[in-house]
C-alpha positions in Angstrom: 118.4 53.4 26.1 120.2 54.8 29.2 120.2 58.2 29.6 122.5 59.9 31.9 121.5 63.3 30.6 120.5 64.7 34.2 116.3 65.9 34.3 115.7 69.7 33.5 115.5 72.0 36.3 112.6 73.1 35.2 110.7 70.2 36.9 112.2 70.1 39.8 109.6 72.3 42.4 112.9 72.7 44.9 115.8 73.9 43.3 113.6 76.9 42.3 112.9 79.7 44.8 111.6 83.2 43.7 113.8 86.2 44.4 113.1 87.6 48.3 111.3 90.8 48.4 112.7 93.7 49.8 110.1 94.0 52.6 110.9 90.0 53.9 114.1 91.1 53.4 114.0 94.4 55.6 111.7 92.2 58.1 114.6 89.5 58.5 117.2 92.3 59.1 115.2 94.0 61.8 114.2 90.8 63.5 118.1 89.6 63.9 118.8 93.5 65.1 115.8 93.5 67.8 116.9 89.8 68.9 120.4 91.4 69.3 119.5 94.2 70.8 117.3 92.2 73.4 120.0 89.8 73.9 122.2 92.5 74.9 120.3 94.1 77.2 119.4 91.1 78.9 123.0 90.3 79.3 123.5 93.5 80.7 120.7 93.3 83.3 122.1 89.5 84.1 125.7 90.8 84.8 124.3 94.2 86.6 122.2 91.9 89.0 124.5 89.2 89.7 127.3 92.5 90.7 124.4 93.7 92.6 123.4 90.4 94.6 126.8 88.9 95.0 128.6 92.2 95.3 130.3 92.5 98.6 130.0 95.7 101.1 132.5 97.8 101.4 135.6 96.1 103.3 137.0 98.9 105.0 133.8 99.8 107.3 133.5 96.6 108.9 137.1 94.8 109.0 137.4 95.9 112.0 134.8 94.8 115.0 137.3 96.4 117.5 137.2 100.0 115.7 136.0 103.0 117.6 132.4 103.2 116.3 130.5 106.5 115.8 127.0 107.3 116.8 125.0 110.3 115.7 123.5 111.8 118.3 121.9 114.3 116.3 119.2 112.6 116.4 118.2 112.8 119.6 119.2 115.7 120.4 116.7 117.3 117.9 114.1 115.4 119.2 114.8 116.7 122.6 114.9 120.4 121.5 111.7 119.8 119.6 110.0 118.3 122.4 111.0 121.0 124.4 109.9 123.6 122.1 106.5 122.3 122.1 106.2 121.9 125.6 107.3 125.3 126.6 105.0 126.6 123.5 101.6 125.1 124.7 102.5 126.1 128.7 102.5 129.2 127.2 99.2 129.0 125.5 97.8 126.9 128.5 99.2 129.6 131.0 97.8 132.4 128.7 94.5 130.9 129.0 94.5 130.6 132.6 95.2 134.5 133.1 92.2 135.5 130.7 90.3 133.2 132.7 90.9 134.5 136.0 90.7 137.9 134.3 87.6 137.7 133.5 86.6 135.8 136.5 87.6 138.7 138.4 85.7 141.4 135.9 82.5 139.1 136.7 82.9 139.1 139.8 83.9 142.9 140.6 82.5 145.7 142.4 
């Protein structure tokens, strides 16, 4: 009366599972390689932001408040020349003007 045969397989709905295709299996396989491939570059934007945020300066330019400091004067000095250049240009022009104006002032006013 007591069987201890164990039930066919057969009838069991879980033990069976039907052979993967090989598109669910390509699928799989490109799904772990893009969430690897995402996980690494988001490791390497992580690590290249925290260098870039917590990174110091460089150490040698400013360990030393008492240094001799440099300033470029360059600068200014191009801004001087420039100015000059147009100012001398346009008293040129303006002086220019002034001399046909009296030219012909005089032309007008001749003999």
């Amino acid at each position: 009366m007591s069987d201890t045969s164990p039930a066919p397989a057969s009838h069991d709905m879980h033990s069976e599972h039907p052979a993967p295709s090989p598109v669910a299996e390509l699928n799989a396989r490109t799904a772990r390689r893009q969430k690897l491939l995402m996980g690494a570059i988001g490791t390497l934007v992580l690590v290249g932001g925290s260098w870039f945020i917590l990174g110091g300066d460089d150490k040698t330019a400013g360990s030393d408040p008492d240094a001799a400091q440099t300033i470029d004067t360059a600068g200014i000095v191009n801004r001087d020349l420039a100015n000059r250049e147009f100012v001398a240009t346009y008293s040129n022009r303006i002086d220019a003007v002034t001399r046909e104006q009296k030219a012909l002032r005089d032309s007008s006013v001749g003999p």
